[in-house]
C-alpha positions as CSV (number, residue, x, y, z in Angstrom):
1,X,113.1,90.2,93.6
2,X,114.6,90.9,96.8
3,X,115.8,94.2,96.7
4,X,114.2,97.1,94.4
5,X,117.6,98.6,93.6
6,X,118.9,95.4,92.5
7,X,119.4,95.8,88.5
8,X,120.3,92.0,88.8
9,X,117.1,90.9,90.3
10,X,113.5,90.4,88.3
11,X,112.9,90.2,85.0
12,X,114.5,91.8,82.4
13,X,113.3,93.6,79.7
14,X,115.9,93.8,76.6
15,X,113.5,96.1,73.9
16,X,116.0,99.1,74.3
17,X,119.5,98.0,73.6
18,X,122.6,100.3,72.8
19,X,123.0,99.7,68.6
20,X,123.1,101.3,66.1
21,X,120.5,100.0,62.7
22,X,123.5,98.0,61.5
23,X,123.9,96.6,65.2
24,X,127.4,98.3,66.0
25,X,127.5,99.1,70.1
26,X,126.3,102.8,70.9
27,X,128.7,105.4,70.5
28,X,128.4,106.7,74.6
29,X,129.0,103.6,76.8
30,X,127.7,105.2,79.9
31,X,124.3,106.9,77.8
32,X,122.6,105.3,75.5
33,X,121.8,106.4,72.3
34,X,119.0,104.8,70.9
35,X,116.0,106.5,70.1
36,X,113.2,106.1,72.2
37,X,109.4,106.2,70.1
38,X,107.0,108.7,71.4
39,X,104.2,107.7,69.8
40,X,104.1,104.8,67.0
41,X,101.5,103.0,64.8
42,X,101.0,100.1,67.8
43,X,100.0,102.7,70.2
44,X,97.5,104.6,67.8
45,X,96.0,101.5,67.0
46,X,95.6,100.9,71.2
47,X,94.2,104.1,71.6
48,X,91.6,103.7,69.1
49,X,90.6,100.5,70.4
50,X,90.0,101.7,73.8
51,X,88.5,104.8,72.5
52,X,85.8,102.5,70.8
53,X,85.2,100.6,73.9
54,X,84.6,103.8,75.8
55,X,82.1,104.9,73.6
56,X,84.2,107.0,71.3
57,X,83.1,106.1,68.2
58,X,84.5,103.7,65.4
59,X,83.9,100.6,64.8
60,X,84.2,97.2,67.7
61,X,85.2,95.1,64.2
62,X,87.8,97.7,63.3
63,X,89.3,97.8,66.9
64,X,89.6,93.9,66.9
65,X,91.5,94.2,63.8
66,X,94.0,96.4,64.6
67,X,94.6,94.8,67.9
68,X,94.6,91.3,65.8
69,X,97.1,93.4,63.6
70,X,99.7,94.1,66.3
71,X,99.4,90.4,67.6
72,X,100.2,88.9,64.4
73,X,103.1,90.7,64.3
74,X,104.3,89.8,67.5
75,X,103.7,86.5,67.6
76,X,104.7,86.2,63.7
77,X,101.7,84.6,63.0
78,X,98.3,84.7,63.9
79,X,98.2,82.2,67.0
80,X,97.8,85.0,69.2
81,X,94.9,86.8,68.0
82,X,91.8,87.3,70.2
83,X,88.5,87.0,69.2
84,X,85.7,89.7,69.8
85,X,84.2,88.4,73.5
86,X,88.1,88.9,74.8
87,X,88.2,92.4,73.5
88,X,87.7,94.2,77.0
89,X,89.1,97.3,78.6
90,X,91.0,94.8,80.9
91,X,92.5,93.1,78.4
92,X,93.3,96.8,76.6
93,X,95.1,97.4,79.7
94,X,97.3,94.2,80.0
95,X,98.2,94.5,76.1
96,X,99.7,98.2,76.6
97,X,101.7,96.6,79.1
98,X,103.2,94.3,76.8
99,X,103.1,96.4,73.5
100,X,104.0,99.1,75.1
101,X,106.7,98.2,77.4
102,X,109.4,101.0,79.0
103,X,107.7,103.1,76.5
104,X,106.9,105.3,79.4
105,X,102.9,104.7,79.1
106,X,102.3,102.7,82.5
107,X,101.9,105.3,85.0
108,X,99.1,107.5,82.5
109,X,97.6,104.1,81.3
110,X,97.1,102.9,85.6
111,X,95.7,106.3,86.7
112,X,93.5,106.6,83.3
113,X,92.2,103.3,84.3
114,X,91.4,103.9,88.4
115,X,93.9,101.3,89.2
116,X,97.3,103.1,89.7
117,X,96.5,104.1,93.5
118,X,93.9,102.2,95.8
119,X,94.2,98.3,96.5
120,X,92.3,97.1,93.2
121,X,95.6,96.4,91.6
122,X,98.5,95.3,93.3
123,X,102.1,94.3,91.6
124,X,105.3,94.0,93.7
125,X,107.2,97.0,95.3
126,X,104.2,99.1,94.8
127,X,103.4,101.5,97.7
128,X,107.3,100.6,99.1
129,X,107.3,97.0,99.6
130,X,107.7,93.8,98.5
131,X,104.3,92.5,98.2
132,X,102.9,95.6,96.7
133,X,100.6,97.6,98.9
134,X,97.5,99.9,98.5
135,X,98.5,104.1,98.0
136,X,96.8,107.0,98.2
137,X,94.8,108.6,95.8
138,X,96.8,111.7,96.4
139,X,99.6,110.0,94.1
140,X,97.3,109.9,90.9
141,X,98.6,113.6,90.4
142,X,102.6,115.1,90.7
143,X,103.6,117.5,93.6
144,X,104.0,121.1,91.5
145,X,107.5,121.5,91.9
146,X,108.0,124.6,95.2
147,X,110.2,127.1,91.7
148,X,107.0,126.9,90.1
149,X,104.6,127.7,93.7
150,X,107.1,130.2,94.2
151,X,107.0,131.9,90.8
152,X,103.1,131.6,90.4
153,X,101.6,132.7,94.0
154,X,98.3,131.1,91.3
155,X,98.6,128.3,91.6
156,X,98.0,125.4,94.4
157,X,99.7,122.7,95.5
158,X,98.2,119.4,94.9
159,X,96.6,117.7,97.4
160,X,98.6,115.7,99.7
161,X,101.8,117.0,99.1
């Protein structure tokens, strides 16, 4: 990828497309209208994985199953199941990626796991260039929009911003 506001360039990522159920085009060409999932059944079953692996109660057995669950179904068979030693919070992390991809989950799932900001995890065009580069810990949290400083003399800006 050469430039980031190149549409063409990377890899692209066809989950969302612009049809309806019986696979007619989208009746707004410029705005799509296909629903986007909030929260679904995959992404309960992640979070109660990772809950268990933090210590959150439930079963490790249960949380390999449901994880085993959403793998059969995405490879259509099970030939991508895991078995118990590669249940980790790593690999947790890595299989919201893919499960949950432009789901809008990324940003919350890298700062819940330390490794949005800092240098520990590195992927191309963060921090502003091509190679990827460390950030600041200040970018964990938003800026509070100046309309809502202004309207609550409360409140404080985050730091760094």
């Amino acid at each position: 990828m050469n430039t980031i506001s190149n549409f063409n360039d990377g890899i692209a990522a066809p989950k969302f497309r612009n049809l309806s159920a019986g696979g007619q085009r989208g009746t707004d060409p410029t705005f799509v209208d296909t629903d986007f999932p909030v929260f679904r059944l995959g992404d309960a079953y992640l979070i109660y994985a990772e809950a268990q692996l933090r210590g959150g109660g439930g079963t490790r057995a249960q949380a390999l199953t449901y994880v085993n669950d959403l793998r059969t179904r995405a490879y259509g068979d099970a030939t991508g199941n895991i078995t118990d030693p590669e249940l980790t919070l790593d690999f947790l992390l890595a299989e919201r990626g893919r499960e949950l991809l432009w789901e809008a989950h990324r940003r919350s799932d890298l700062v819940r796991y330390g490794k949005f900001t800092g240098n520990s995890y590195v992927w191309a065009w963060k921090g502003g260039v091509a190679a990827g580069a460390s950030t600041p810990a200040t970018l964990d949290l938003y800026p509070l929009p100046a309309s809502e400083l202004i309207a609550n003399p409360n409140l404080v800006q985050n730091p760094g911003y």
